[in-house]
C-alpha positions as CSV (number, residue, x, y, z in Angstrom):
1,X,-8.2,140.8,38.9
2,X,-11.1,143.3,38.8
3,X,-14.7,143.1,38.4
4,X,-16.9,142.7,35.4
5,X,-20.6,144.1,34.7
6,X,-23.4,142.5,32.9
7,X,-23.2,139.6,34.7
8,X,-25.8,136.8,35.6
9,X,-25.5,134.1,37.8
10,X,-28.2,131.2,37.6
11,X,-28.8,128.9,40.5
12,X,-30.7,125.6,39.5
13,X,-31.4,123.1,42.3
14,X,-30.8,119.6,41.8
15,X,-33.8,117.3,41.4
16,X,-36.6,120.0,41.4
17,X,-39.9,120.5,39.4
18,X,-40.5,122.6,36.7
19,X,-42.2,125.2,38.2
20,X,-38.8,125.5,40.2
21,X,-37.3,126.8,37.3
22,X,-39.5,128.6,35.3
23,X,-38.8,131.9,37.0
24,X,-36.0,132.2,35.3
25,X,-36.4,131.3,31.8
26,X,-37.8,135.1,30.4
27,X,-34.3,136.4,32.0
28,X,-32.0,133.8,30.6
29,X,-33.5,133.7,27.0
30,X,-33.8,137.2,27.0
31,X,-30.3,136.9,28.0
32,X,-28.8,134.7,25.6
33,X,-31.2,135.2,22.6
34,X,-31.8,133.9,20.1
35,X,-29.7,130.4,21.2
36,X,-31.4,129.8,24.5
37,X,-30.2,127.1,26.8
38,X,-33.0,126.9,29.4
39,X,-34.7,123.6,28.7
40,X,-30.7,122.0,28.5
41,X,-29.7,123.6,31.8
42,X,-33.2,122.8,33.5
43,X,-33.0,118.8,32.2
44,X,-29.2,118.3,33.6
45,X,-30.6,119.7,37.0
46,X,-33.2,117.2,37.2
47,X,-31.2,114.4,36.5
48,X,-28.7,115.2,39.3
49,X,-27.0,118.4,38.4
50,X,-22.9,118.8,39.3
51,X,-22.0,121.2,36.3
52,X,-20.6,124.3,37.1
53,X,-19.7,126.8,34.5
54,X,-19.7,130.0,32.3
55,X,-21.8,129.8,29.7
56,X,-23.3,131.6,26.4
57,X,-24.1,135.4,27.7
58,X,-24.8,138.1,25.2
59,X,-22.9,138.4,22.0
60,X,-22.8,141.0,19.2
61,X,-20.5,141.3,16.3
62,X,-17.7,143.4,15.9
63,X,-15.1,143.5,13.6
64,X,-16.1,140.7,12.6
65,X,-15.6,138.5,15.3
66,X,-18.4,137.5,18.1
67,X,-18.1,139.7,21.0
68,X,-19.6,139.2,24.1
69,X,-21.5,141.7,25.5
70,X,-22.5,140.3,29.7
71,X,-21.9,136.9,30.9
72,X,-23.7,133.9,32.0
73,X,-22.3,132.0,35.0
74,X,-24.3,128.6,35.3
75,X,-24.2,126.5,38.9
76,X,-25.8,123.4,38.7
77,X,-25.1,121.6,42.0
78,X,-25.9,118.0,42.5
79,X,-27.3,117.1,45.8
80,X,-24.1,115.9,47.6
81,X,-22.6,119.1,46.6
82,X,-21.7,121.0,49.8
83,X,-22.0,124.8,50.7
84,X,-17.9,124.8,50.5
85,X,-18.2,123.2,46.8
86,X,-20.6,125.7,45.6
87,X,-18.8,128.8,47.1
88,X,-15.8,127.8,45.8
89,X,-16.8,126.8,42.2
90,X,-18.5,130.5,41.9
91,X,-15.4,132.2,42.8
92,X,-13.7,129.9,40.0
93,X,-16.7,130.5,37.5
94,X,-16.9,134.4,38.0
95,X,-13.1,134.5,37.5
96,X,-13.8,133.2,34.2
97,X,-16.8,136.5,33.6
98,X,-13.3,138.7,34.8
99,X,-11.0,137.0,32.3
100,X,-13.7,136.9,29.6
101,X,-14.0,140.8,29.8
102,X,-10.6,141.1,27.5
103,X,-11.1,138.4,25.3
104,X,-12.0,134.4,25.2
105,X,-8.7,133.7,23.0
106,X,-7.1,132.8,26.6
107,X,-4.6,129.6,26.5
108,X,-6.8,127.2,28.4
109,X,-3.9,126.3,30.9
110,X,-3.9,130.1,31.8
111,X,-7.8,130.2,31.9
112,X,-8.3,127.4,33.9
113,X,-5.1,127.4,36.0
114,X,-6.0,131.2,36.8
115,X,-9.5,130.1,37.9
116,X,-8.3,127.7,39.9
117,X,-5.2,130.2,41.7
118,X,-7.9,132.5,42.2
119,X,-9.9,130.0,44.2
120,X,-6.8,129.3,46.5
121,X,-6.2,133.1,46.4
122,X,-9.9,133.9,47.8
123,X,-10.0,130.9,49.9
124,X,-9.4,132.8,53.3
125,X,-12.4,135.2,52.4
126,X,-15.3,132.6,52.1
127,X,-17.9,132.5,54.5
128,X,-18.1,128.4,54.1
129,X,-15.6,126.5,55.3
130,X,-12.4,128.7,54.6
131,X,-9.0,127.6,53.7
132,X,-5.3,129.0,53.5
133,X,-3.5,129.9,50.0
134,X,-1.3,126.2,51.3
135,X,-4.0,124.3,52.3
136,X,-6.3,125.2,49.1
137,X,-3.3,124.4,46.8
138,X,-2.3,121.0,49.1
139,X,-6.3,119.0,49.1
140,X,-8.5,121.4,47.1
141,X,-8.8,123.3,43.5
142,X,-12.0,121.1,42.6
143,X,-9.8,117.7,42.1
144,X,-8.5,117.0,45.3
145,X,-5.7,119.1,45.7
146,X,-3.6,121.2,43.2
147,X,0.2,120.1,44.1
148,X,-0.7,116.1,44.5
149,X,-2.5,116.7,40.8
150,X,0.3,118.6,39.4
151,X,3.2,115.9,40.8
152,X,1.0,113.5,39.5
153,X,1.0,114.9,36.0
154,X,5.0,115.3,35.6
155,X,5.2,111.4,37.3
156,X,3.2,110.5,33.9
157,X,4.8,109.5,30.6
158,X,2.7,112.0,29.0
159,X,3.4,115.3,31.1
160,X,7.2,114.0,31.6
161,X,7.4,114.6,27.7
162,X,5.1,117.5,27.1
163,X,5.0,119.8,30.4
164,X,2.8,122.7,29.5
165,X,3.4,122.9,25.8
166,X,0.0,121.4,24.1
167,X,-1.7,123.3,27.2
168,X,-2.8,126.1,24.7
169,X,-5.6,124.0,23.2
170,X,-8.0,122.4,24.5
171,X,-10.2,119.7,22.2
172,X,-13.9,121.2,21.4
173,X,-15.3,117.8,19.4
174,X,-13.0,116.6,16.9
175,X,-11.1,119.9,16.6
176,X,-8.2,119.8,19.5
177,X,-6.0,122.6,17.9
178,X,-2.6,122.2,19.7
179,X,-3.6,120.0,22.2
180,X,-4.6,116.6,22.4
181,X,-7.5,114.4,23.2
182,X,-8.8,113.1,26.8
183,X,-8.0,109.9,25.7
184,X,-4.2,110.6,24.1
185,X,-3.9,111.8,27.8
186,X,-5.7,109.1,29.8
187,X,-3.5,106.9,27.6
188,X,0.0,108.2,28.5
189,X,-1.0,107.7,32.9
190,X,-2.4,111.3,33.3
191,X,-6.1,113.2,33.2
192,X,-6.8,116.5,31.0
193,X,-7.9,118.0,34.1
194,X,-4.6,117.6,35.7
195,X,-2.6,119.6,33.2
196,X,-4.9,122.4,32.4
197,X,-6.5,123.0,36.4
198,X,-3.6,121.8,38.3
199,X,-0.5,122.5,36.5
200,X,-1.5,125.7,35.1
201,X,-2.1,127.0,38.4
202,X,0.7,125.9,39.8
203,X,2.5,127.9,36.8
204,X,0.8,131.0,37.6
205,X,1.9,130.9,41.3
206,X,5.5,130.3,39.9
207,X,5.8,133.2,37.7
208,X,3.7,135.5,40.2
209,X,6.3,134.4,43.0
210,X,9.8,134.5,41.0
211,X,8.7,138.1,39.2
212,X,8.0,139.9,42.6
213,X,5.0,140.5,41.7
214,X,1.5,140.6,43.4
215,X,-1.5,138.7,41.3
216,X,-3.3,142.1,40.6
217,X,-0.1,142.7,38.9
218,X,-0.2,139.5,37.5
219,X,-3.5,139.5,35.5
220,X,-4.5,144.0,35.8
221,X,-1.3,146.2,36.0
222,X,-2.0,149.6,35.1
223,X,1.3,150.1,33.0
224,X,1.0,149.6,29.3
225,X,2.8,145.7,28.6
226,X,2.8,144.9,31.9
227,X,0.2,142.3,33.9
228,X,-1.5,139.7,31.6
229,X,-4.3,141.8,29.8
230,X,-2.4,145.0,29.3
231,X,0.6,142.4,27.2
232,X,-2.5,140.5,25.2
233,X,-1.2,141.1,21.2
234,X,-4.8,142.6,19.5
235,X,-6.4,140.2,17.0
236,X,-4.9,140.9,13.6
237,X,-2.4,143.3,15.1
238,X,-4.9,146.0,15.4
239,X,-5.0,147.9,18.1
240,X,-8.2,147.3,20.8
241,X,-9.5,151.4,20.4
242,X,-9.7,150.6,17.0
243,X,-12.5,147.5,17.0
């Protein structure tokens, strides 16, 4: 997928003091001004931790959209995490810095369900505990294993009907776009989690595989239309050299 710079990673054990944090706060605030989330990130890792994600980096304004400008990768283990878990929700999280790169108006099965292929993908190469492409899809992907998660989904009333289609969206407070809620979800015999992680990877493989394609052709191709980023339509119709 490529690599992306202006890009921090921060680490906060679970359970610690203060002063186990503090070393970090000029770089983060200084970071992310002037909407700092220091004291938020510090008081989830001393109540346990076990959040993992990409969070607010730096943004300007462009065109008249927020751009961002580097990216924040937050890993907040809990204290049963293992060495395995951790590794493999960086590669996940810094997948997300890579995607970011060309634009956070991503379809959220193809955000998360890339993050997630991209774990199986790099599985082989961690130092912790590594896995085959196979086994990574069979028991792991962060929910117990992709293909049980995705057979599970279609076995529901609720991916039976709707397969990928209100994928796009995904609900941010009461504002769910195409998609529906958690509960609509839990509701119908599946979990969100299932359809946008687990079936959205599972889709990714399947297009890779029946195109004849690699994934760095996938997601990077050098040819113009070809390969995810390079096919992206520019906000407004504009073209990117333009912004």
């Amino acid at each position: 997928m490529g690599g992306v710079s202006g890009c921090n990673a921060y680490v906060f054990q679970p359970n610690g003091d203060d002063s186990s944090y503090e070393a970090m706060r000029s770089t983060m605030c200084a970071q992310q001004k002037p909407h700092c989330s220091f004291e938020k990130d510090r008081a989830q890792a001393q109540t346990g931790g076990g959040q993992f994600y990409r969070g607010a980096g730096g943004t300007t304004c462009q065109c008249g959209q927020v751009v961002t400008t580097s990216h924040a990768l937050f890993y907040l283990p809990s204290s049963t995490d293992s060495d395995a878990d951790v590794s493999e929700r960086a590669v996940h999280e810094m997948v997300h810095a890579v995607q970011g790169k060309s634009g956070d108006a991503t379809p959220q099965w193809l955000m998360e369900g890339g993050a997630v292929q991209a774990e199986c993908l790099l599985a082989s190469l961690l130092s912790v505990n590594p896995s085959t492409y196979s086994v990574c899809f069979l028991t792991k992907g962060g929910r117990g294993g992709v293909i049980p998660n995705f057979l599970s989904y279609y076995a529901s009333n609720y991916g039976n009907t709707n397969g990928l289609r209100k994928a796009e969206d995904r609900c941010c407070g009461d504002f769910c776009g195409t998609g529906d809620s958690d509960a609509v979800l839990q509701a119908e015999g599946t979990a969100a989690g299932h359809l946008y992680y687990d079936v959205g990877a599972v889709a990714i493989a399947w297009a890779i595989n029946k195109s004849g394609k690699t994934s760095a052709q996938f997601w990077q191709s050098a040819t113009l239309g070809v390969g995810f980023w390079n096919a992206v339509v520019p906000y407004g119709g504009g073209g990117y050299s333009e912004a």
